[in-house]
Structures are given as structure tokens and as C-alpha cells.
C-alpha positions as CSV (number, residue, x, y, z in Angstrom):
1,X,-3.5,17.5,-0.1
2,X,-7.1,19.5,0.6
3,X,-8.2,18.9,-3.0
4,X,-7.3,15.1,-2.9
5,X,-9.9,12.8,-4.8
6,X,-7.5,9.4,-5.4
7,X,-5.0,7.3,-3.1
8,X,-3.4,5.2,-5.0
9,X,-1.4,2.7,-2.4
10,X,0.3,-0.5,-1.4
11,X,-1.1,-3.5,0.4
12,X,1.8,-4.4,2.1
13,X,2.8,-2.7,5.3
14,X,0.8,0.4,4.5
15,X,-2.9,-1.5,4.5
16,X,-1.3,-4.6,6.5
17,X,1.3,-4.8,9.6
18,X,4.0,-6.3,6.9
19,X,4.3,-9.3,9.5
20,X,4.0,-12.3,7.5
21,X,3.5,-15.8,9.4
22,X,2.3,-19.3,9.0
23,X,-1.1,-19.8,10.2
24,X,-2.4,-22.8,8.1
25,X,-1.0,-25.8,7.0
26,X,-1.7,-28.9,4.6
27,X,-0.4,-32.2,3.9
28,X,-2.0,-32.7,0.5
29,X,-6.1,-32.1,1.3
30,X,-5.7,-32.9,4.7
31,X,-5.8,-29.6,7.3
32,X,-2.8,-30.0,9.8
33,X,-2.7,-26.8,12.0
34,X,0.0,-24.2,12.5
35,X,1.7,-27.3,14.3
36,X,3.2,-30.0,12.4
37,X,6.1,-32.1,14.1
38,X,3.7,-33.7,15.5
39,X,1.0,-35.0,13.3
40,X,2.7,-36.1,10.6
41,X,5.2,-39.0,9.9
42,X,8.9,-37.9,10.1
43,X,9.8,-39.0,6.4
44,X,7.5,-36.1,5.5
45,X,8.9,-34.3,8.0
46,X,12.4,-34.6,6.5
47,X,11.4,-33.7,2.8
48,X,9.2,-30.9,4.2
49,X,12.3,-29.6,6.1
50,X,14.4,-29.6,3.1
51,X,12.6,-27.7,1.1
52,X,12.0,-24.8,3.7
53,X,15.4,-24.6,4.9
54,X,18.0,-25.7,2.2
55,X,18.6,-22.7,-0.1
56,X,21.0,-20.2,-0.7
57,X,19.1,-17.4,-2.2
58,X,19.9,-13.8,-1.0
59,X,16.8,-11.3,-1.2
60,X,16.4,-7.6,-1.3
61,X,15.8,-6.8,2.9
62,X,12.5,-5.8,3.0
63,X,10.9,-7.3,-0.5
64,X,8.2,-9.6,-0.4
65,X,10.0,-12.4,-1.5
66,X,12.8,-12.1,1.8
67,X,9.5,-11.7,4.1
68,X,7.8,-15.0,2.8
69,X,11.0,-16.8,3.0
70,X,11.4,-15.8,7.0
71,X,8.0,-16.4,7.7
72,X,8.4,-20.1,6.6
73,X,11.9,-20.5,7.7
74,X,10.2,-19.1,11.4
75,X,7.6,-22.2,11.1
76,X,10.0,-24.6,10.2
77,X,11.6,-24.2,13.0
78,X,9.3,-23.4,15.3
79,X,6.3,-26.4,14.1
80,X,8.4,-28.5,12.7
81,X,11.7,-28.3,14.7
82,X,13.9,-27.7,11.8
83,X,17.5,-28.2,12.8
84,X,18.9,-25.5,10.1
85,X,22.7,-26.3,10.9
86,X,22.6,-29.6,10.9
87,X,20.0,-30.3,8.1
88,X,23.0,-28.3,5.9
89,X,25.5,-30.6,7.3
90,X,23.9,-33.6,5.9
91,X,22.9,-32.1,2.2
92,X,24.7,-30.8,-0.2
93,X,22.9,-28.1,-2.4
94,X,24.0,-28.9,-5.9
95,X,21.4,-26.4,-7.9
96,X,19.4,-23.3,-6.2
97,X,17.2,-21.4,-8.4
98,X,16.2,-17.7,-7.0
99,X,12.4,-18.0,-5.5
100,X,9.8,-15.5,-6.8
101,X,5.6,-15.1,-6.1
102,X,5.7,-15.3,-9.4
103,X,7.4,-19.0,-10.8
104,X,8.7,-21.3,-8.6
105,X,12.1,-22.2,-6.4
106,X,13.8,-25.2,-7.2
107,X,16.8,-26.2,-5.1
108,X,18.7,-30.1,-5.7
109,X,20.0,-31.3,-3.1
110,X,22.1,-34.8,-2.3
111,X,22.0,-36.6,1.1
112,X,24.8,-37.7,2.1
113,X,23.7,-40.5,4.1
114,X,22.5,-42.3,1.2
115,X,23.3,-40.2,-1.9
116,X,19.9,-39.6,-2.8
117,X,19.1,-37.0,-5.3
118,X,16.1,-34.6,-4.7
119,X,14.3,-31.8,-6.9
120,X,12.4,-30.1,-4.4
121,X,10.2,-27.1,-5.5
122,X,8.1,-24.4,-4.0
123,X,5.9,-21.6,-5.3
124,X,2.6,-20.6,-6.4
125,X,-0.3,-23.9,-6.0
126,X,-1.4,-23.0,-9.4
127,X,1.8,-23.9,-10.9
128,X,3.0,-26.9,-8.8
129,X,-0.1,-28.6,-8.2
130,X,-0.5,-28.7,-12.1
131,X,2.8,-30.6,-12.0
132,X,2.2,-33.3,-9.7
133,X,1.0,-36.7,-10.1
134,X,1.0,-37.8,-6.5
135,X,0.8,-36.4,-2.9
136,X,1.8,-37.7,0.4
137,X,-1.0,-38.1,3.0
138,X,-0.1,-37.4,7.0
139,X,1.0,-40.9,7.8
140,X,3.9,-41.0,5.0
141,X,1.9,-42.8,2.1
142,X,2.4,-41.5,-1.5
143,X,-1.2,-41.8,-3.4
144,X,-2.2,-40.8,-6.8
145,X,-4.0,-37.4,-7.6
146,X,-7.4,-38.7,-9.2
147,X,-9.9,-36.2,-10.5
148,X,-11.6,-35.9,-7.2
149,X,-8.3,-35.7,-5.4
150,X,-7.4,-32.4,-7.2
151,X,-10.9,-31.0,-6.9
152,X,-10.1,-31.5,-3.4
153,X,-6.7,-29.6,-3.5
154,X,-9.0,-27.1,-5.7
155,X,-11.1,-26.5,-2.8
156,X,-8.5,-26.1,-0.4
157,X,-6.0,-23.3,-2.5
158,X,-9.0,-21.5,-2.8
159,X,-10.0,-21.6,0.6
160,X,-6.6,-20.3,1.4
161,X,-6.7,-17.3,-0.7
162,X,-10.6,-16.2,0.1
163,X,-8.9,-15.6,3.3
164,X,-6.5,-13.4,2.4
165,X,-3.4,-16.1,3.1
166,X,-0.7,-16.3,0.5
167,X,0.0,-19.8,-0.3
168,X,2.8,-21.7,-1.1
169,X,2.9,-25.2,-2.1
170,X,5.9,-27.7,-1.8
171,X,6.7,-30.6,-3.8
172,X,9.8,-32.5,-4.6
173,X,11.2,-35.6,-7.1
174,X,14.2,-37.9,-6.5
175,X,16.1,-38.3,-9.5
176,X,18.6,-40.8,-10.2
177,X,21.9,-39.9,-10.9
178,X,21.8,-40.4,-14.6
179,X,18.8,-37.4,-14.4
180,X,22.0,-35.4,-12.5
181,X,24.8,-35.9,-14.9
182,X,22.2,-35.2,-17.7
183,X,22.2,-31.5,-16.6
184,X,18.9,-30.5,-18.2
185,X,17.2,-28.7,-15.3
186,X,14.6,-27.2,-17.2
187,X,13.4,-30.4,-18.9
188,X,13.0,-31.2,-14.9
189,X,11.1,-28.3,-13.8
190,X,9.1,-28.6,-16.5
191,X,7.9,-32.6,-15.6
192,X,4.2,-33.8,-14.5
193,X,5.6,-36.4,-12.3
194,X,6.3,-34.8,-9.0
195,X,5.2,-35.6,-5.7
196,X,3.2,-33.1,-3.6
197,X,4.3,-32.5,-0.1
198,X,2.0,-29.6,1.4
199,X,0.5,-26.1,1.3
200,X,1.0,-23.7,3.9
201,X,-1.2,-20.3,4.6
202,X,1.2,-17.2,5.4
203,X,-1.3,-14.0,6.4
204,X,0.0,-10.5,6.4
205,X,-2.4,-9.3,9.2
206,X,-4.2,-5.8,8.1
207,X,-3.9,-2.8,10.7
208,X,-6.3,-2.7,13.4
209,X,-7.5,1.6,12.1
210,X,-6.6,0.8,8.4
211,X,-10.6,-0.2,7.5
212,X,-11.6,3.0,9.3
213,X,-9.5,5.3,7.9
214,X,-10.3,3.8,4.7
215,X,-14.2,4.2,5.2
216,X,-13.5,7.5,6.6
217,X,-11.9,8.9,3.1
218,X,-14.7,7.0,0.8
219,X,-17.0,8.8,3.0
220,X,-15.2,12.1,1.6
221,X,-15.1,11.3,-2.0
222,X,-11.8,10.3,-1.8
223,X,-11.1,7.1,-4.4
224,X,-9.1,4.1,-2.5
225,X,-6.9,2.1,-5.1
226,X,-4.7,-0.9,-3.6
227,X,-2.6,-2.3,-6.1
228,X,-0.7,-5.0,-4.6
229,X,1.2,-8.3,-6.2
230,X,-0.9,-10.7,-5.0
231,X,-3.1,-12.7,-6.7
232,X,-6.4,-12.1,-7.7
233,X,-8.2,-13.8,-5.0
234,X,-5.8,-12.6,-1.9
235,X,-6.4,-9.1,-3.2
236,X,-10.0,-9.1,-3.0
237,X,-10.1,-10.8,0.2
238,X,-7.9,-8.1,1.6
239,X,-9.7,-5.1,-0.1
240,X,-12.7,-6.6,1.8
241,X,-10.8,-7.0,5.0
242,X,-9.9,-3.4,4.7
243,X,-13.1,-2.0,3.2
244,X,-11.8,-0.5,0.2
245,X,-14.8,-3.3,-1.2
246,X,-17.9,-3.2,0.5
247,X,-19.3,-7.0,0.7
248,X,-22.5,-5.6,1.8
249,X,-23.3,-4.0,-1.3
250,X,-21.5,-7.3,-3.2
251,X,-18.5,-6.9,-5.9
252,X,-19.5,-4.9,-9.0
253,X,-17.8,-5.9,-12.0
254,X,-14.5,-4.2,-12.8
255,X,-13.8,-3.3,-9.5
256,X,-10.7,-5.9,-8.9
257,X,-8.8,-6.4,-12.3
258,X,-5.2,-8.1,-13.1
259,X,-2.8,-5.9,-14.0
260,X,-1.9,-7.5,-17.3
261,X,-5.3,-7.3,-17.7
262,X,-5.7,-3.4,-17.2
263,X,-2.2,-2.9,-19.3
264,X,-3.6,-4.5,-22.4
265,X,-7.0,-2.4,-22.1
266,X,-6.6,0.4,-24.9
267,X,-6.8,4.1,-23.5
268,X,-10.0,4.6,-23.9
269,X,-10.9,1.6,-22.2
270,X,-8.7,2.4,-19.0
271,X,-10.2,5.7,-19.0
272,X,-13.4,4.7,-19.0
273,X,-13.3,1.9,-16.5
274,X,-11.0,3.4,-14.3
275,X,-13.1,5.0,-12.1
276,X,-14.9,1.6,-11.0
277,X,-11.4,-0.2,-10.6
278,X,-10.9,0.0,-6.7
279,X,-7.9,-2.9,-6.7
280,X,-5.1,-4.1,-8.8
281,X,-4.3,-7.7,-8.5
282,X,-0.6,-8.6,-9.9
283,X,0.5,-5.4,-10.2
284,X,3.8,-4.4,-11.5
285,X,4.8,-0.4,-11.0
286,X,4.2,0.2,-14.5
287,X,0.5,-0.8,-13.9
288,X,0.4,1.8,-10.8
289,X,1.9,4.3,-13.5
290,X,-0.9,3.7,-15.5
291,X,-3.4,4.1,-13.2
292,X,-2.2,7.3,-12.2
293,X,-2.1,8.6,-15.6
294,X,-5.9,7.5,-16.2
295,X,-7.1,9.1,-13.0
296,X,-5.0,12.0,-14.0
297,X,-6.8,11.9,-17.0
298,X,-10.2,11.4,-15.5
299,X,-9.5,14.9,-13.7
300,X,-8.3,13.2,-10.3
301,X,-5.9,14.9,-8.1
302,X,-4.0,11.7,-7.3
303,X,-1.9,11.0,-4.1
304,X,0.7,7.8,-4.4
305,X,2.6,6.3,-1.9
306,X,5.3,3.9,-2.2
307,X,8.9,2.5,-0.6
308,X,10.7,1.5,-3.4
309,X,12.6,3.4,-6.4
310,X,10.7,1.6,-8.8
311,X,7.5,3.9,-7.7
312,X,9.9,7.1,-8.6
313,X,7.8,7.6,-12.0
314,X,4.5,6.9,-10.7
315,X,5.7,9.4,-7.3
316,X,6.6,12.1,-10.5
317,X,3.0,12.2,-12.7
318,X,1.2,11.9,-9.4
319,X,0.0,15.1,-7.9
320,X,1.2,14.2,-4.5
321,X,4.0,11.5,-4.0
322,X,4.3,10.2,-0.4
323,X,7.4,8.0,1.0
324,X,6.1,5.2,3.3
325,X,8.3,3.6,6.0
326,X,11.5,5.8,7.6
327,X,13.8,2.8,5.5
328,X,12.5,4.0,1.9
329,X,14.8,4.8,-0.5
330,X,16.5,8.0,-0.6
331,X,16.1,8.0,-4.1
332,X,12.9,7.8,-4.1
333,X,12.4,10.6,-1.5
334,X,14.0,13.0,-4.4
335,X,10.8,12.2,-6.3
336,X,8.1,13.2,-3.7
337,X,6.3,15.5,-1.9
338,X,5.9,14.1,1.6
339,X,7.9,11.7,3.6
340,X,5.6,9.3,6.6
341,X,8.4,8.1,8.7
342,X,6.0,5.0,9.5
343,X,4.4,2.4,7.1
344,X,0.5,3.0,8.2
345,X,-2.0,4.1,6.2
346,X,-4.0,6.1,9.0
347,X,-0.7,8.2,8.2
348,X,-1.9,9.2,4.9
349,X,-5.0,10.2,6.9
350,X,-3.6,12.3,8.8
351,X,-1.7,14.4,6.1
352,X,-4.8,14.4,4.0
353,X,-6.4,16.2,7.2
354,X,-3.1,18.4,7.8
355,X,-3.7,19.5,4.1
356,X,-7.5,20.3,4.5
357,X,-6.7,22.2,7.6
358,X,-3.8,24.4,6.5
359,X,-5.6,25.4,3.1
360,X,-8.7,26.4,5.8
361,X,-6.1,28.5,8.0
362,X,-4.7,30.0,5.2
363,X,-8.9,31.2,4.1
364,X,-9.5,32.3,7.8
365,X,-6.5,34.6,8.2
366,X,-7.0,36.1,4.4
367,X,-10.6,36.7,5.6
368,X,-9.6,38.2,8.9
369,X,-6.7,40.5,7.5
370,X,-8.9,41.4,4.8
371,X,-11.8,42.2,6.9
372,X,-9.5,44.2,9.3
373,X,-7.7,46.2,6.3
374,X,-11.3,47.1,4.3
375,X,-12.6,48.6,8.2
376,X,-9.2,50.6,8.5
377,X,-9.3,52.0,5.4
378,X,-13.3,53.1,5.6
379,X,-12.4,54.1,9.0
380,X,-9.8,56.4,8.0
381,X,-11.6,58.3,4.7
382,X,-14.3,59.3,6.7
383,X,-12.2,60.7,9.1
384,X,-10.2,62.5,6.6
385,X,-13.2,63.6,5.5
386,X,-15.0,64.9,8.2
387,X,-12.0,66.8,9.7
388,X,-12.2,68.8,6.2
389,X,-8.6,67.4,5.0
390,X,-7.8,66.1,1.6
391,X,-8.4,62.0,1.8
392,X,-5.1,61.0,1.5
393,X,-3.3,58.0,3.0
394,X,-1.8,59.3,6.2
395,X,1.6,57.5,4.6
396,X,1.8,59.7,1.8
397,X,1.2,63.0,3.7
398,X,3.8,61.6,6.3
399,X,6.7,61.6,3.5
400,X,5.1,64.5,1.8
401,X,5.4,66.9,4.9
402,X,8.6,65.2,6.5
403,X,6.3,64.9,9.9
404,X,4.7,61.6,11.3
405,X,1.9,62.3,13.1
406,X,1.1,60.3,16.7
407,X,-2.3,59.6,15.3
408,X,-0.7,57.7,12.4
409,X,1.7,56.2,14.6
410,X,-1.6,54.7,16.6
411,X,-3.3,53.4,13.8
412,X,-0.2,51.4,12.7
413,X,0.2,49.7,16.2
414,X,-3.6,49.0,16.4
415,X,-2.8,47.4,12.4
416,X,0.3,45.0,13.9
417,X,-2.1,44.3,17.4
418,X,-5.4,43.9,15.2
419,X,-3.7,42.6,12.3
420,X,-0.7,40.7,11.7
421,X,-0.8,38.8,15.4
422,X,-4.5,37.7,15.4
423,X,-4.1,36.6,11.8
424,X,-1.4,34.3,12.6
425,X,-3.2,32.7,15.7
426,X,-6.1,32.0,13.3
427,X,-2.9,29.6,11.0
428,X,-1.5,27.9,13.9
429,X,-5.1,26.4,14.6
430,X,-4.5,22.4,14.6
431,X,-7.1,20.3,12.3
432,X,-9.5,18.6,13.5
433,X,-11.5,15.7,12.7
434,X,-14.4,18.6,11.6
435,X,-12.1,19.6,8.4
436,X,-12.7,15.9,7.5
437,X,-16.2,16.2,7.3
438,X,-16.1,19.9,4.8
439,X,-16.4,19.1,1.0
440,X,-13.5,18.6,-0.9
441,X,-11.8,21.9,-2.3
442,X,-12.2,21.8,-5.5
443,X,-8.8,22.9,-7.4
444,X,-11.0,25.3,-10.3
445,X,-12.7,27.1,-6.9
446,X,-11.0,30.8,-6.9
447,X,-9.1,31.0,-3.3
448,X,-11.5,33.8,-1.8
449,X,-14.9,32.8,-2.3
450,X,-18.4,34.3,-2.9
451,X,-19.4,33.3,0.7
452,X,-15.9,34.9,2.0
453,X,-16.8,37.8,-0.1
454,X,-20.1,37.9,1.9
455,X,-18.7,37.6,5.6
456,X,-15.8,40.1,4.9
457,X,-18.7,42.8,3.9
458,X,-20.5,42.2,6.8
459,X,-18.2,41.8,9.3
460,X,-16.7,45.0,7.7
461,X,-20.5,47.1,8.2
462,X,-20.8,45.8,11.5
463,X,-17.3,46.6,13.0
């Protein structure tokens, strides 16, 4: 951990508090709040409530997906006073596709009431705005998406993600029920025709000591990489947050790449460029593999960290693998060096400044028991010397003759006292925030250096 030079890491929960939540909302490009009930008409209320609360998709606890999902389940019932019981009582769900970051959710229902039969759909506003031909405004009216109407819903998805929100956009189609006994759910998903219902803004807040700690270890040499599944955008807005990307100094290019992108870069390429990558937008773990490999490759000592099994290879070709979070996977602990039982970065800090100290208590006591041994041993040849006798080491002539002399018996006490006890207060030193501010060690550097070389003599003539 002293001869660090890269951290590759997560956004999520290790860079931010992993609290997801609603703050902004939209009912098509008009800005609503973080309250809704209340400023819109209850028809889109209705349709806005069924497509937050009617699915029946179980997620990994933990992922990203089951985070989003609470987070807007949380608002609709808190803004938008979501009844979740009885909203299931008066639908049936008669299709439920799994929801990812990456595509979109589409759940049918059927209200009962009336027997109407909805498509609704969430996911990414790239992919659903592109599908819809209409939108409802606040007061209940559906309108028609002209050229300046999308630019509009252009401007605001991309105000949303300069701030570092994820967004996620609803929409939804009635169908009639020939469209339902037809059963050709993909033709459906795949229609331009749908209605647009909203967009709401969930932020993942970033920790309060996160941007220091990060400034602190670019200050050292030490190479911040965040590869993260979000989009492009998010990613950068959050590198900035966290100051892994210094706005003051503007975005270089190649410092915030896709990770399809960076996959279908040859090796030489990667190699070359790595070193001005600082974030990985859309990142799968293969594309943290990757990276490691070309900052491995680039002469690196790399530290990972990671929750999740799937970071198991990266944890293996990294020099130092680190388990984030005191609910990561056992199997993934197998794979790694060092185990944080909490999720924040500063953490990572703080082992990186345990590893600089220990390899620095580990130099002192060398120099000290060195320094000590070179003066006994001077010490004791000139006295063998000037009392006439042979200048053997007083062990040999004690096994030679049978006899242990009380002189030699003095000289090993004043050894342990001297020796072995004030070399082990120098280890148990703790690190300080000083040992952050030393160069790195560099891994080629032999362990006992010229300079300790230098001090040992002299302390050795002076004593």
C-alpha cells in the first residue's frame, strides 16, 4: 500500500452515501418539484402512480437497480400519495418485464374498473423519449411533441444529468384488447406512439470528506479512476463533484471515456491513453479488468476496490484488492488483500496511510537495530583488542571454554534493553498525516537506502 500509484474504484457508496432519492421532477418540460400530488391533475396522477408502484420484479439487495426502484417507490408515496395496496387491488399485472439502467421496464396492467389496458414503461430518457409522440402537460392535456417541444425535453434530460441526477422517464400506451390477445409484446415496446408522462431526478449524494481525500491522494501522485455505470454525463458531473476532474483547469480530452468505447480501443491504444483516462462511464467489470491490466502495464501498482463477485478478477491482477462495505461478498473476500468494513472512500485513505507508515516503521527500526548492532560490535573488537586477547566473539570463546563470562552476560542484557525493545517502540509508532506528505516508495528502491546507509554510519561514529 506505500508504493500505491492507481485507485481504481466505484462511484456508488464508496465516492457517494449510496442513498438514492427523488429530488427533481417533470411533467413533460414543465419543472414540478420534489412534490407532486399537488400540482398536477389526478388522471396523471393515476398513470404516474401505476407505473412506479405496479411491478413485480425482485432485485439483487443492494444493486443499483433495487436502490433506484426504492427511491421512486419512497416518492410515490411520499409526493404523490401512492396507495400501494390498494392501487394492486384495482389492477391486475398481466406482463412485467425485469427493469435495468440499461433498457427499459415495461409492466401491462388492466384496470378493473373499466378494463382498460395499459403499456406503461420506464427507463433511460434517451430511449423513451425517442419513442413518444405525445406528452401530458400538468393540467391532464395530451399534446404533440413538435421539434421545439423535444429540444425542450433535450434541454431538460441534460439538465438533469449535468447535475449528477440519474434520470428516469415514464411513459405509458393503452392498447385495446385486440393489441392484448395479439401477444406481440416486443412489436409494442418497439412502437413511436407512446405518451410521455414525466422525468424524475434521483441523486446519490457524494460524501461530505470524499473530494478531500481525493485531492489529498492526487496531490501524492496517486491516479484516481471511477468507473461507475452511469452514463456519460452523470459520471462527469460526479467526478467533478468529487474532484477526481478539476473544472478549474477544464476537461482534457480522454479523460472520461465509455466503456465500450475503451474496450474496442486496441492495446496499444489503451496503453497509451490510459494514463489520461480519470473516469469510466458505462462500465461493465470487464472494462475495470481492463483498466487494471493497462495500468499494470503502464508500470502502476494498482489498488481496486469493489463489493461484488463479479470484481473477483479485477481484485486478482490488481496489486492490492480491497472489499468495500461489511455486506460484500464472501467470495469475493477470498480474492483480496484487505477488507474496509464500511463503504467510504476516506477508508481507502486511511489504509493507503497505514501502508506508508508501517513500511516507514519497518525502515526506522532496521536503521536503529542496525545502528545499535554495527556500535556493539566496534565496541567489542577494540576491547578485545586492547585487553591483548584474540578478537573473537565472546559467543564462541563462551562455548569454546565451557565458561560464560558476567561481562558477556552484560553486554547481552544491554543488546535486549538497547536493542530488541526500543526497536519495537520505533514499529508500534501510529501514521500520521506527515507520512502522507513523503514521496511515494518506489517498488525498484532497495529497502535500506543510501541515505540510511549515511545516518547508520554516523550515528554509529558518534555513539
Amino acid at each position: 500500500m506505500g508504493s500505491v500509484t492507481a485507485i481504481c474504484t466505484d462511484k456508488r457508496g464508496t465516492l457517494t452515501m449510496n442513498q438514492m432519492k427523488v429530488t427533481m421532477f417533470w411533467v413533460g418540460p414543465k419543472y414540478i418539484g420534489e412534490s407532486a400530488s399537488s400540482s398536477i391533475s389526478p388522471s396523471v396522477q393515476e398513470l404516474l402512480c401505476q407505473g412506479v408502484g405496479l411491478n413485480e420484479t425482485q432485485y439483487p439487495s443492494g444493486s443499483p437497480s433495487e436502490l433506484s426502484e426504492k427511491a421512486i417507490h419512497d416518492w410515490g408515496v411520499k409526493s404523490m400519495c401512492m396507495n400501494i395496496e390498494e392501487l394492486r387491488k384495482s389492477c391486475d399485472i398481466l406482463y412485467d418485464e425485469a427493469f435495468n439502467l440499461e433498457k427499459i421496464q415495461s409492466v401491462m396492467i388492466r384496470k378493473k374498473a373499466d378494463q382498460t389496458i395499459r403499456m406503461h414503461h420506464k427507463g433511460s430518457p434517451a430511449a423513451i423519449s425517442a419513442m413518444c409522440s405525445h406528452y401530458y402537460d400538468a393540467t391532464g392535456n395530451i399534446l404533440v411533441i413538435s421539434n421545439r417541444e423535444r429540444e425542450k425535453l433535450r434541454q431538460v434530460i441534460q439538465r438533469l444529468v449535468t447535475t449528477g441526477c440519474q434520470c428516469i422517464t415514464f411513459a405509458h400506451k393503452e392498447l385495446s384488447q385486440e393489441n392484448y390477445f395479439d401477444k406481440n409484446y416486443t412489436q409494442m415496446l418497439e412502437e413511436d406512439c407512446l405518451i410521455l408522462l414525466g422525468f424524475v431526478g434521483l441523486n446519490d449524494p457524494y460524501r461530505p470528506r470524499a473530494r478531500q481525500a481525493v485531492i489529498d491522494c492526487q496531490s501524492l501522485g496517486v491516479n484516481i479512476k471511477m468507473i461507475t455505470a452511469d452514463d456519460r454525463s452523470t459520471a462527469e458531473a460526479t467526478a467533478i463533484d468529487c474532484g477526481i476532474i478539476d473544472l478549474n483547469q477544464g476537461i482534457a480530452t480522454g479523460e472520461v471515456v465509455d466503456g465500450e468505447e475503451f474496450r474496442n480501443w486496441t492495446d496499444d491504444e489503451r496503453t497509451e491513453k490510459v494514463n489520461r483516462i480519470r473516469v469510466i462511464a458505462r462500465a461493465s467489470h470487464l472494462h475495470k479488468l481492463l483498466m487494471v491490466q493497462c495500468l499494470k502495464h503502464k508500470g502502476h501498482v494498482v489498488v481496486v476496490t469493489g463489493d461484488s463477485t463479479k470484481d473477483a478478477t479485477a481484485f486478482r491482477e490488481a496489486r492490492v484488492g480491497i472489499s468495500m462495505g461489511i455486506q460484500s461478498a464472501d467470495m469475493a473476500k477470498v480474492s483480496l488483500d484487505v477488507v474496509i468494513l464500511n463503504n467510504d472512500f476516506v477508508s481507502v485513505v486511511k489504509v493507503l496511510r497505514c501502508g506508508r507508515g508501517i513500511y516507514i516503521n519497518f525502515q526506522t527500526f532496521t536503521k536503529f537495530q542496525l545502528t545499535v548492532s554495527i556500535v556493539s560490535l566496534v565496541i567489542d573488537f577494540v576491547t578485545a583488542i586492547s585487553a591483548s586477547e584474540p578478537p573473537t566473539i565472546n559467543i564462541v570463546a563462551a562455548i569454546s571454554t565451557g565458561k560464560v563470562s558476567y561481562a558477556s552476560l552484560q553486554l547481552l542484557w544491554v543488546k535486549l534493553v538497547m536493542g530488541t525493545l526500543a526497536a519495537l517502540a520505533t514499529t508500534i509508532e501510529q501514521p500520521t498525516m506527515s507520512v502522507m506528505q513523503k514521496p511515494l516508495i518506489n517498488r525498484t528502491e532497495p529497502f535500506i537506502t543510501n541515505i540510511m546507509w549515511r545516518d547508520m554510519l554516523t550515528q554509529a561514529c558518534i555513539k
